[in-house]
C-alpha positions as CSV (number, residue, x, y, z in Angstrom):
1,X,-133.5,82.8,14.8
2,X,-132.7,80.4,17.7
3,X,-132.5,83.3,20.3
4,X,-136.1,85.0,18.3
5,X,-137.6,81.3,19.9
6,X,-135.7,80.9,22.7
7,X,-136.7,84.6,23.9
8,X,-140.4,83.9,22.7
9,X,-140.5,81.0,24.9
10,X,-139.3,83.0,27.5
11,X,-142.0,85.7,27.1
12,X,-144.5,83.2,27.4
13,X,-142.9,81.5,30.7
14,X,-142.5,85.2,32.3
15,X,-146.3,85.4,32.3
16,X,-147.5,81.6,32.9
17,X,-144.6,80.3,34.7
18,X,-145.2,77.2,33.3
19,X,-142.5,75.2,30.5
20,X,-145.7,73.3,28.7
21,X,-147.9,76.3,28.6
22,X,-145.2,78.1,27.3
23,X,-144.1,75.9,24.8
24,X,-147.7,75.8,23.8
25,X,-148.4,79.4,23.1
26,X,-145.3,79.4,20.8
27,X,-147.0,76.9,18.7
28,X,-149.9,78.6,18.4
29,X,-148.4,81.8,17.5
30,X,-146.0,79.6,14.7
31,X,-149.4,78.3,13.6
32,X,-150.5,81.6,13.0
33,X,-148.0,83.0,11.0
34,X,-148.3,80.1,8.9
35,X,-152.1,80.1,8.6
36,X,-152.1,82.5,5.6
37,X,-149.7,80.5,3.5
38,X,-151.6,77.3,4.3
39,X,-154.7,79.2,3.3
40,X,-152.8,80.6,0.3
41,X,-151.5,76.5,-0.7
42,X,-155.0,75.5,-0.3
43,X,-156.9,77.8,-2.6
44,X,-153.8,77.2,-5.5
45,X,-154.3,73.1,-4.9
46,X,-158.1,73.1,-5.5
47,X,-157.5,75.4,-8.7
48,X,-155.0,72.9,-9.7
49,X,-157.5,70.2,-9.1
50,X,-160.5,72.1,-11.2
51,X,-157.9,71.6,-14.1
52,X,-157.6,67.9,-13.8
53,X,-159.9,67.1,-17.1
54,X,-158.1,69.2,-19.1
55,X,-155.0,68.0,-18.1
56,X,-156.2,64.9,-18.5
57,X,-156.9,65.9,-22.4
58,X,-153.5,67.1,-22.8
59,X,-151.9,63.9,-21.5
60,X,-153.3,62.3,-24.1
61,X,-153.3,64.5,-26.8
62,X,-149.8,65.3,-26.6
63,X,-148.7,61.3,-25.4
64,X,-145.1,60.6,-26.4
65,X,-143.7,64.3,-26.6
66,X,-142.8,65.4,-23.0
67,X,-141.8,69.3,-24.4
68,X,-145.2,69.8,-26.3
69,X,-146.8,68.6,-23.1
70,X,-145.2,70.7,-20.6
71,X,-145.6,73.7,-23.2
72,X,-149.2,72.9,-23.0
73,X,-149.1,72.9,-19.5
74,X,-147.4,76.1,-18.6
75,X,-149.6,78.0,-21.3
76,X,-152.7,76.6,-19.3
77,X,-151.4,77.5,-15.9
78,X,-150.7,80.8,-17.4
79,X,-154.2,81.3,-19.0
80,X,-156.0,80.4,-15.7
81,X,-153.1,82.1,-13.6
82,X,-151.9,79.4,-11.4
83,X,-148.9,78.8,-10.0
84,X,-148.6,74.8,-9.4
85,X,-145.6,75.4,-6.5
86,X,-148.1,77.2,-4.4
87,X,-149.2,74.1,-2.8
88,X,-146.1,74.0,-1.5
89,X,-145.7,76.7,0.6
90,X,-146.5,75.2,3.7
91,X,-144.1,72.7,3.5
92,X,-141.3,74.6,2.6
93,X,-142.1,77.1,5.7
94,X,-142.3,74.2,8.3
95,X,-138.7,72.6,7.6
96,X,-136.7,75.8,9.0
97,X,-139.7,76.4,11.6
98,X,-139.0,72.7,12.7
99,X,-135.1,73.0,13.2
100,X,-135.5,76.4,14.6
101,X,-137.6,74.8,17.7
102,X,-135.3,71.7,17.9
103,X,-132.6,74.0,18.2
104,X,-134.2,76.4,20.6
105,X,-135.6,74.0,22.9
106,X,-132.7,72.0,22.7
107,X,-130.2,74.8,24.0
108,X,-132.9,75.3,27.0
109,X,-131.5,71.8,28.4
110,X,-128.3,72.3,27.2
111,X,-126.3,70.8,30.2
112,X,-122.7,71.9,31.3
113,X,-119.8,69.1,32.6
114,X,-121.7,68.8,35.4
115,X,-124.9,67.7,34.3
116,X,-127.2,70.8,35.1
117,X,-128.9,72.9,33.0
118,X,-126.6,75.6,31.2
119,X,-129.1,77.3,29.1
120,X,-128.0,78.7,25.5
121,X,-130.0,81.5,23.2
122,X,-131.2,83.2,26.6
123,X,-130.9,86.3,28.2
124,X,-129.4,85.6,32.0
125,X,-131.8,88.1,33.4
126,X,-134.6,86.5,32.3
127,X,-137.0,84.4,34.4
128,X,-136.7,81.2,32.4
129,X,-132.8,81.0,32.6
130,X,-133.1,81.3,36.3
131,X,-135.6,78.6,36.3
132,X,-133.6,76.3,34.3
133,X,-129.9,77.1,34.9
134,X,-128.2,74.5,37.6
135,X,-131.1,72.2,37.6
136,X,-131.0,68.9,36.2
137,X,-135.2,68.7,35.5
138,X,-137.5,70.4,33.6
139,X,-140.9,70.1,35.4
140,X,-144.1,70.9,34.3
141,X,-147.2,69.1,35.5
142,X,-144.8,66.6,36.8
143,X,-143.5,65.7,33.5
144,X,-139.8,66.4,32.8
145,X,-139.7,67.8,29.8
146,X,-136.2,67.4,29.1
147,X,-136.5,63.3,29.0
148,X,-136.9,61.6,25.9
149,X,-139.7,58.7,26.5
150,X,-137.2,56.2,25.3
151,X,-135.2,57.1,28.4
152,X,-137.7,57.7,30.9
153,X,-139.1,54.3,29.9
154,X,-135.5,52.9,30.5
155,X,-135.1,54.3,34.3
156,X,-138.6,53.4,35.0
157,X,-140.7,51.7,33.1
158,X,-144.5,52.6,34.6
159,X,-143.6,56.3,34.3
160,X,-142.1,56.4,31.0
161,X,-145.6,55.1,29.9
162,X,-146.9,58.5,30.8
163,X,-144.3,60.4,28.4
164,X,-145.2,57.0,25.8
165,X,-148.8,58.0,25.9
166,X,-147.6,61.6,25.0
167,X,-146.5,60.4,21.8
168,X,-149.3,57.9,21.4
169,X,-151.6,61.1,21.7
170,X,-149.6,63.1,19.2
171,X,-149.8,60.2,16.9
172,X,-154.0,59.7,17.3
173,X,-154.4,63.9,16.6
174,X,-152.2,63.6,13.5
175,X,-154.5,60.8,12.3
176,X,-157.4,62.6,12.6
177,X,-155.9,65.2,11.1
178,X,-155.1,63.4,7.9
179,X,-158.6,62.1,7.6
180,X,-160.1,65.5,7.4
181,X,-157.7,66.3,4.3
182,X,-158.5,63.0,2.8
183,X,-162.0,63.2,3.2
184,X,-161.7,66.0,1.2
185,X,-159.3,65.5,-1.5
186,X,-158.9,62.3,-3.9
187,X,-156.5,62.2,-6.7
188,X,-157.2,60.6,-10.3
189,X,-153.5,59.3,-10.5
190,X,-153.2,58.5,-6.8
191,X,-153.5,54.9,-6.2
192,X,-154.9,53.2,-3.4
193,X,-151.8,52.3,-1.7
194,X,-150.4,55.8,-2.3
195,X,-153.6,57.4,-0.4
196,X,-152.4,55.1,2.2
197,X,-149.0,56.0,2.6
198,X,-149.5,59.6,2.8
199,X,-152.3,59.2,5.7
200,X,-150.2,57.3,7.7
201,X,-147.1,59.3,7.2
202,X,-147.5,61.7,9.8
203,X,-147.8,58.9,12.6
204,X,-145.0,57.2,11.7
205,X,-143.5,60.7,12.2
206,X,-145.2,60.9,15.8
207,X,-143.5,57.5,16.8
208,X,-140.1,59.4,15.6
209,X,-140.4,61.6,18.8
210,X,-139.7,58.8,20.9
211,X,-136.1,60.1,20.5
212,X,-136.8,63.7,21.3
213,X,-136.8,65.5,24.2
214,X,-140.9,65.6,25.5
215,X,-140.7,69.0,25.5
216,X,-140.9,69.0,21.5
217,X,-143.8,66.9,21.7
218,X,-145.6,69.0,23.6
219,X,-145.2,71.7,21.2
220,X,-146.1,69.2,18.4
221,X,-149.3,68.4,20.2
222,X,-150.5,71.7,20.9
223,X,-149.8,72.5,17.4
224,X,-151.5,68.9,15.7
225,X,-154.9,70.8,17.9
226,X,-154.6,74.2,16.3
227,X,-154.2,72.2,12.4
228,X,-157.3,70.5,13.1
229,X,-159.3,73.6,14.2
230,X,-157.5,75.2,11.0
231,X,-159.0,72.1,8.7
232,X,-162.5,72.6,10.2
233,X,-161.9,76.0,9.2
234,X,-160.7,75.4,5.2
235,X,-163.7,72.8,5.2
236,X,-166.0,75.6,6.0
237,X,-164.7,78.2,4.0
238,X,-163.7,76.2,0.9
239,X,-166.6,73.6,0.9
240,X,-169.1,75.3,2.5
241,X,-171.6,75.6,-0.7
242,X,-172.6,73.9,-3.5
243,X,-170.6,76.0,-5.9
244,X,-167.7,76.5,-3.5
245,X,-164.0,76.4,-4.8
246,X,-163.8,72.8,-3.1
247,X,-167.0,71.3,-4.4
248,X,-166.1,72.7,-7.8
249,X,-162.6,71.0,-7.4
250,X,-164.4,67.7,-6.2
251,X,-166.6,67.3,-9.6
252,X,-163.5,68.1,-11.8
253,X,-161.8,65.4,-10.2
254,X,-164.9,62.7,-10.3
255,X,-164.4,64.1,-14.2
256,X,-161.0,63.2,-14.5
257,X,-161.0,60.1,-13.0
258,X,-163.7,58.9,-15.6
259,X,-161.7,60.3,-18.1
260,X,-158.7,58.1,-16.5
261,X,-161.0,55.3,-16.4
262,X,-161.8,55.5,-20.2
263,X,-158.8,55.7,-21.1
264,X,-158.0,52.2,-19.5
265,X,-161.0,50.9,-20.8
266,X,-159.9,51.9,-24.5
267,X,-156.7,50.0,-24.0
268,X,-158.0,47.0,-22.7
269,X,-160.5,47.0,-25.8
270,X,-158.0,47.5,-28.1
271,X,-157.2,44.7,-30.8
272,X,-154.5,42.9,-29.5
273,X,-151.8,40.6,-31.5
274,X,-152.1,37.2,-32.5
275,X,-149.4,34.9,-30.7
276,X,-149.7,32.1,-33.3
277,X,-149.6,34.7,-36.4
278,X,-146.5,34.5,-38.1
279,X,-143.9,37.1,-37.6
280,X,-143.7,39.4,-40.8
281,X,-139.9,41.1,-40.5
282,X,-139.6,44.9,-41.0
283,X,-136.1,44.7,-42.2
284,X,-134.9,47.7,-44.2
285,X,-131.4,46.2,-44.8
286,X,-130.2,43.2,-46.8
287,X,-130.2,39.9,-44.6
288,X,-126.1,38.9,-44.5
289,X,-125.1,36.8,-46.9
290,X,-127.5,38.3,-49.7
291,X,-126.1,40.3,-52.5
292,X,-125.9,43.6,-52.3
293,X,-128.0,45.7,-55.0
294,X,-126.2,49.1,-54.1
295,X,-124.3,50.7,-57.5
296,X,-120.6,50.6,-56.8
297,X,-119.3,54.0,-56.3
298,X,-117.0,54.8,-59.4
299,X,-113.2,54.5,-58.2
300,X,-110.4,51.9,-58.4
301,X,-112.2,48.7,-57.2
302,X,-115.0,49.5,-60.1
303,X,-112.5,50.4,-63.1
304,X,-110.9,47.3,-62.3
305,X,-113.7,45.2,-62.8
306,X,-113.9,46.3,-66.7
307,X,-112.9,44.1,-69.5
308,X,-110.6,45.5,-71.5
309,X,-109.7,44.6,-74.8
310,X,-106.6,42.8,-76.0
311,X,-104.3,45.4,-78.0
């Protein structure tokens, strides 16, 4: 899989002759393949949300009892024929996708014991090892690619601003990108500090690739601008109408957080106890001390408790 990248990147940079432009077309083309499953998630996710009153009902009908409850479940996600992992799909593809490229692009600065280039995952023939092999830099648009912007900031500090910026940037576009989902979707059960932490996830994740080598941000970047366009997209497609999947998925979930907001309601107005009423003891066994009023099992200790009389 790390030579599949490596020689995918090095298609790119035969026709381009350009590391960044490169690296960009391979994150479009991941994006891609990934599309349809995000697509895939997306649709499964606003189902799940259209069932949000009914769950809702079940919670509370079945409160206490976790089986009954997730028997309920299950037979409602088989009636409606939803699958409640599909939302994950995305997420489980982008893990491997994302230590595939850190591995790829890594072993493209992969220096020897002399501290040039020794490119791994590469065909030697091909245009890109020539470029890199023996060279200690990896230019494009007079940005080393192969610096992390920790340590460009540390030899200089005005032009490791520019690789800083980089990561700023990636950090601002995965922003964006999270308010277009959460403009979107709001959970019954998701507090407000929850809602929160999930937004702002992402850019703490941007300010991780301080430690990377640029050239992974780059390829972050380019991808962050093709997830965007793709969430324009799902907007259109899935909220386009009045009685579009996502509007649908909306109104179940303005039903389910009344539902929620009943239900707290009803609890608060519930009768509650008296501190100052005295405490009435539910004891089912003797207190210690009192006398027993169990039968005495026949046996020795019984028979020896009889009176006999006096031959």
């Amino acid at each position: 899989m790390f030579e599949l990248a490596a020689r995918l990147i090095a298609f790119f940079y035969a026709g381009t002759h350009n590391y960044a432009i490169a690296i960009g077309l391979v994150a479009v083309v991941v994006m891609l393949i990934i599309t349809p499953l995000t697509l895939k998630s997306t649709r499964g996710m606003l189902e799940m949300q259209k069932l949000q009153p009914e769950m809702r009902r079940l919670q509370a009908e079945f409160r206490g009892d976790r089986q009954k409850l997730n028997e309920a479940m299950m037979k409602l996600y088989q009636e409606r024929k939803i699958n409640p992992l599909a939302s994950c799909l995305p997420l489980l593809a982008q893990m491997p996708v994302f230590i595939i490229m850190f591995r790829a692009l890594s072993g493209l600065i992969n220096r020897g014991s002399d501290g040039t280039f020794l490119p791994k995952y590469l065909d030697k023939g091909s245009e890109l090892y020539q470029s890199l092999v023996g060279k200690s830099e990896m230019l494009s648009f007079g940005i080393d690619l192969s610096h992390t912007p920790i340590d460009a900031v540390r030899e200089d500090f005005l032009s490791g601003l520019i690789y800083v910026g980089l990561v700023v940037a990636l950090a601002g576009v995965y922003w964006i990108q999270q308010r277009m989902v959460a403009s979107r979707t709001v959970s019954p059960t998701m507090s407000a500090t929850q809602a929160k932490i999930l937004q702002y996830m992402p850019v703490a994740f941007a300010f991780f690739q301080l430690i990377l080598p640029t050239s992974l941000v780059v390829y972050y970047i380019v991808q962050a601008f093709v997830r965007i366009a793709q969430q324009y997209y799902i907007t259109k497609r899935f909220y386009g109408g009045e009685n579009s999947l996502g509007r649908q998925a909306q109104a179940a979930g303005a039903q389910a957080r009344e539902i929620a907001a009943e239900e707290k309601k009803s609890k608060k107005d519930s009768p509650k106890t008296d501190p100052n009423q005295p405490f009435v003891s539910k004891r089912v066994t003797p207190p210690k001390g009192a006398a027993s009023k169990r039968p005495t099992p026949p046996g020795k200790n019984r028979s020896a408790s009889v009176q006999r009389k006096k031959k």
